[in-house]
C-alpha positions as CSV (number, residue, x, y, z in Angstrom):
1,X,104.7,0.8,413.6
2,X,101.1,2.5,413.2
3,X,100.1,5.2,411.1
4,X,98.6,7.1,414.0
5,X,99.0,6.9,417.6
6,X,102.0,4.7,419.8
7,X,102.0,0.9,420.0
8,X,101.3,1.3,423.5
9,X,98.4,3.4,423.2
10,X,96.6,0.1,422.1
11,X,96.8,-1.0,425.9
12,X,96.7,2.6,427.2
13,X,94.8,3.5,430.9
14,X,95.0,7.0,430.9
15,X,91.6,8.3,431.8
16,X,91.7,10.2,428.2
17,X,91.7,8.0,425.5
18,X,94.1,8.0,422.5
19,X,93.9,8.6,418.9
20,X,95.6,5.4,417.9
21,X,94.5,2.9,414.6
22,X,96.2,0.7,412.4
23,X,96.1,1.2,408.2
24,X,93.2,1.3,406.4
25,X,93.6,-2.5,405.6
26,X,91.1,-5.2,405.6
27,X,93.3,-7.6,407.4
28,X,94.3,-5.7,409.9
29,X,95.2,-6.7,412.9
30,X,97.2,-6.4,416.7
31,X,98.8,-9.3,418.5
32,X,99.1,-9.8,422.4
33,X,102.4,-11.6,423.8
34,X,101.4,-12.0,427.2
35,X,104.7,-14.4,427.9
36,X,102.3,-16.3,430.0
37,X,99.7,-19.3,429.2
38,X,96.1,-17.9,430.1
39,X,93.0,-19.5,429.3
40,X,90.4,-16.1,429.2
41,X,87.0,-15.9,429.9
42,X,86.0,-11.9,429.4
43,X,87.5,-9.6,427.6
44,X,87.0,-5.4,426.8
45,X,88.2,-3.2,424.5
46,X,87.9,0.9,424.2
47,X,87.5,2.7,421.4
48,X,90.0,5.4,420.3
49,X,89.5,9.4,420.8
50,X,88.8,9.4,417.0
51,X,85.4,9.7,415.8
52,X,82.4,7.1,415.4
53,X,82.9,5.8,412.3
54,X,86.1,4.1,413.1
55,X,84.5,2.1,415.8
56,X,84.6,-1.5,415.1
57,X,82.2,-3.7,414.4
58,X,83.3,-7.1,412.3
59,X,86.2,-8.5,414.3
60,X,87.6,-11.7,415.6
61,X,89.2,-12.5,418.7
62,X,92.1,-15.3,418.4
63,X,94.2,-17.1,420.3
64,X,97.9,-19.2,419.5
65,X,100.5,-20.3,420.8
66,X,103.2,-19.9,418.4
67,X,102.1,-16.7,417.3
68,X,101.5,-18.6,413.1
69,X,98.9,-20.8,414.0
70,X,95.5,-19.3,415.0
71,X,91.8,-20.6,416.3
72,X,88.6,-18.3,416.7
73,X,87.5,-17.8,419.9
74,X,84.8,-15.0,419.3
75,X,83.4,-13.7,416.2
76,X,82.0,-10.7,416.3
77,X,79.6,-9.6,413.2
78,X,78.0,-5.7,413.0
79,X,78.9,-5.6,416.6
80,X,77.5,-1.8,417.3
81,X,78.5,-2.1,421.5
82,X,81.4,0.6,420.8
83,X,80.4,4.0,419.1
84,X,81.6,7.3,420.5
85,X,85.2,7.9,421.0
86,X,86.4,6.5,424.2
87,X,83.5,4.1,425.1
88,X,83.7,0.9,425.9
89,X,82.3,-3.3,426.1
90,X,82.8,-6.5,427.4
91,X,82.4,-9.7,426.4
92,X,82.0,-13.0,428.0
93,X,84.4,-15.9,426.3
94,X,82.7,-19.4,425.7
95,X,86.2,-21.4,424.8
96,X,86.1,-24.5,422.5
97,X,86.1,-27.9,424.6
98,X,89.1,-28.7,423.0
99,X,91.3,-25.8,424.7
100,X,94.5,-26.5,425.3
101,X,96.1,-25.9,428.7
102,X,96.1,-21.8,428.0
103,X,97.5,-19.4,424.5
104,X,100.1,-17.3,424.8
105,X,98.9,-14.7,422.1
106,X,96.0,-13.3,421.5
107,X,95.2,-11.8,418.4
108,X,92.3,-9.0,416.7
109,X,92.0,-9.2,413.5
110,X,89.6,-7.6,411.5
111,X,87.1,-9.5,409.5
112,X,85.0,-6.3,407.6
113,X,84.5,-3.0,407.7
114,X,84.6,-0.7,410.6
115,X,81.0,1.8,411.3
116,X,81.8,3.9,408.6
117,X,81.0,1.0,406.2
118,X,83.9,2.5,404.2
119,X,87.3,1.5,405.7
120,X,89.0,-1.3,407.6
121,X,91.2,0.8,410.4
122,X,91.4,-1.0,413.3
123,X,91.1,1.7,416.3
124,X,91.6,0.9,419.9
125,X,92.9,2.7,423.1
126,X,92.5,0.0,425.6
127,X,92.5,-3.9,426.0
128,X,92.1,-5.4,428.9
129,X,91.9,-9.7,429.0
130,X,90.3,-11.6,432.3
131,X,90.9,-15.4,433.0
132,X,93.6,-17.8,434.8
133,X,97.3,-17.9,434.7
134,X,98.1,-21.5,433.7
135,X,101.8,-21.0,434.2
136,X,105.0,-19.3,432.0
137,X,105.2,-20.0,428.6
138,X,108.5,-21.8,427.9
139,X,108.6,-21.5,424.3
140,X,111.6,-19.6,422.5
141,X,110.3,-16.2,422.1
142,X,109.6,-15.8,418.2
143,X,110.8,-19.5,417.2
144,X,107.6,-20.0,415.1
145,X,108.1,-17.1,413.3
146,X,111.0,-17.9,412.4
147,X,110.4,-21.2,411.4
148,X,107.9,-20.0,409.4
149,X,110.1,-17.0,407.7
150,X,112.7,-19.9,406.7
151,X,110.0,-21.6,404.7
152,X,109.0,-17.8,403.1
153,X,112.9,-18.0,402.0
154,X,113.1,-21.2,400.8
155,X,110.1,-20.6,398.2
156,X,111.7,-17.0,397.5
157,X,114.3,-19.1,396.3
158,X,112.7,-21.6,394.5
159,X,110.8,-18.4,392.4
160,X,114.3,-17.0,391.8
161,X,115.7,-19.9,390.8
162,X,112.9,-22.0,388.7
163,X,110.2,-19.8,388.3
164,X,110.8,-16.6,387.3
165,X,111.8,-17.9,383.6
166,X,108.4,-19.1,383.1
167,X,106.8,-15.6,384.1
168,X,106.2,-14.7,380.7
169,X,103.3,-12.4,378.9
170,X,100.0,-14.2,378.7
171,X,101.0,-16.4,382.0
172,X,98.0,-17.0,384.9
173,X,99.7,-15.6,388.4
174,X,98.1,-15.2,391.8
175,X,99.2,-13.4,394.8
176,X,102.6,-15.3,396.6
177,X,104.5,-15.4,400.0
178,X,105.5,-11.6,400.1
179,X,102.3,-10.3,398.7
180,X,101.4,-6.5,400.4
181,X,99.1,-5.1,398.2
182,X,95.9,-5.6,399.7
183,X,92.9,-6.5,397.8
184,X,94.3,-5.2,394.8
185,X,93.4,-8.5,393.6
186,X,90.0,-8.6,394.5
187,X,87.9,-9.6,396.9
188,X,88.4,-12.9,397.5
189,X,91.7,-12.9,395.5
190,X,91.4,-13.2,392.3
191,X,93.8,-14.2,389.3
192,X,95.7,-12.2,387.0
193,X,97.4,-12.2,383.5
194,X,100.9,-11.0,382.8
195,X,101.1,-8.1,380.0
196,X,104.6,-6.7,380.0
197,X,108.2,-9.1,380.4
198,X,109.8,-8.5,383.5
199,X,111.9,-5.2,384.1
200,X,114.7,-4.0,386.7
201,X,112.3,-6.6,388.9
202,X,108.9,-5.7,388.6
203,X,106.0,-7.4,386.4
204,X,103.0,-5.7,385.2
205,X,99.8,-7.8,385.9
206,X,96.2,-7.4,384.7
207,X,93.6,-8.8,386.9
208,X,90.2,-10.8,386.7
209,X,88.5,-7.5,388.0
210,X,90.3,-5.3,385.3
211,X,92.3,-3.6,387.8
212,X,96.4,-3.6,386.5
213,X,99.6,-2.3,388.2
214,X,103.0,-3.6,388.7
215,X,104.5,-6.1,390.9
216,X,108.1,-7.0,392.9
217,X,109.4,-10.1,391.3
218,X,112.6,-9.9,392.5
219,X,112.6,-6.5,393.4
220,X,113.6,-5.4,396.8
221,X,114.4,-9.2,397.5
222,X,110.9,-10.2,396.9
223,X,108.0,-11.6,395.1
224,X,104.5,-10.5,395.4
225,X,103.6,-13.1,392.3
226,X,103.1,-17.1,391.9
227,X,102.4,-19.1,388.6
228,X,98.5,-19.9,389.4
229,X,99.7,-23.4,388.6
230,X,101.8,-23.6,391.4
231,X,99.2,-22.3,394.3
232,X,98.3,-25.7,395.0
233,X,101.7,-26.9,395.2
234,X,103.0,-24.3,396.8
235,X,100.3,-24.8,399.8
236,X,101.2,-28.5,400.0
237,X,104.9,-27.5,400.7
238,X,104.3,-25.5,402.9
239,X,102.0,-27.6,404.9
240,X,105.0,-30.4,404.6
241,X,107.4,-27.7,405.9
242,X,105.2,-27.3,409.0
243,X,104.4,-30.7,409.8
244,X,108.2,-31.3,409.7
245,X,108.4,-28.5,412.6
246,X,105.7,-29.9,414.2
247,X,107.2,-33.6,414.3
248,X,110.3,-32.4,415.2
249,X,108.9,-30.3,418.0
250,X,107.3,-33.3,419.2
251,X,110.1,-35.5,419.3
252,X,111.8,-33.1,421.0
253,X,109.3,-33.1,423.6
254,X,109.5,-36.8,424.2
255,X,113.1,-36.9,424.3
256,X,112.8,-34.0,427.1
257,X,110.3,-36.2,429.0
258,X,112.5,-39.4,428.5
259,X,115.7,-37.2,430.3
């Protein structure tokens, strides 16, 4: 859901453009399941009926298709060719030569701030895409994502299970799989040091920036929080956990093409 506006007020074509924008977060961002495989070579977006200074400017365009795994197919830095409410741009799409045969999603994300060089809200009211119809996606809708969910579970359960006893005053943590806080961390993320023993499922964390507040371990069913000593290891497990999917997705596709 959005703060302001209706979901599909991002692809609205009324003639009067909507007030529609996501949070004020930095990675903000709207995904496109076109259920089809298009390869794209324009695109234009139209700015909401809000006011200049939530016109975008530092954006990128993205493409996948699984909906987890993303690749950059414009960048857009202090892009200033949307400013009053309701105008609009276009933009030719230069693909990489590695394309594959069409994406299924296409993502905006934001990557800084928007023209009031103070927030991050993402504010559209129109999206159109141009390019060729490669054919009809036949992926399970939202199979990836829930690939990728079992893997979030499986390291929930690890944390409940192995690491939460070693959460202790004075221990290094950064930010883990159900993190929601922003850049409360800092900008790149940062680390922080645990001052107060866990209570009722929350863990008060002090971090490199001197910011402090309180955090879900185990609260709510989840865990903002990993030892800093497990970052690495947690990123290699993961990337095991996918390349299992991924192996198993292909030998899938070669047993199809064998029948």
């Amino acid at each position: 859901n959005l703060p302001y506006g209706r979901i599909e007020d991002l692809v609205g074509r009324d003639s009067v453009p909507r007030n529609c924008h996501t949070k004020d977060n930095a990675d903000a961002w709207v995904t496109f399941d076109f259920g089809l495989l298009i390869v794209p070579n324009c695109y234009t977006l139209r700015h909401s009926r809000g006011y200049e200074g939530s016109a975008v400017r530092n954006w990128l365009l993205q493409a996948s298709n699984d909906g987890v795994n993303w690749i950059t197919i414009k960048t857009h830095s202090e892009d200033t060719s949307l400013n009053e409410p309701g105008s609009t741009a276009s933009w030719p799409l230069e693909l990489p030569a590695d394309q594959p045969d069409g994406w299924r999603y296409i993502r905006l994300k934001q990557n800084g701030k928007n023209a009031s060089g103070n927030t991050h809200y993402l504010s559209l009211s129109g999206f159109e895409i141009y390019g060729e119809v490669k054919g009809v996606s036949d992926k399970d809708i939202g199979k990836a994502a829930k690939e990728a969910e079992a893997v979030i579970h499986k390291m929930r359960r690890h944390i409940r299970q192995n690491v939460l006893k070693e959460m202790v005053v004075g221990a290094t943590v950064v930010r883990g799989a159900d993190w929601k806080w922003r850049n409360q961390d800092g900008r790149p993320p940062g680390k922080g040091t645990i001052t107060a023993e866990l209570r009722n499922g929350w863990i008060d964390v002090t971090w490199e920036h001197g910011g402090a507040n309180s955090y879900r371990m185990g609260a709510e069913g989840r865990y903002d929080l990993q030892l800093a000593s497990d970052e690495t290891a947690a990123a290699a497990s993961q990337g095991e956990e996918q390349a299992a999917v991924q192996n198993e997705q292909q030998q899938e596709g070669e047993e199809q093409a064998a029948v």
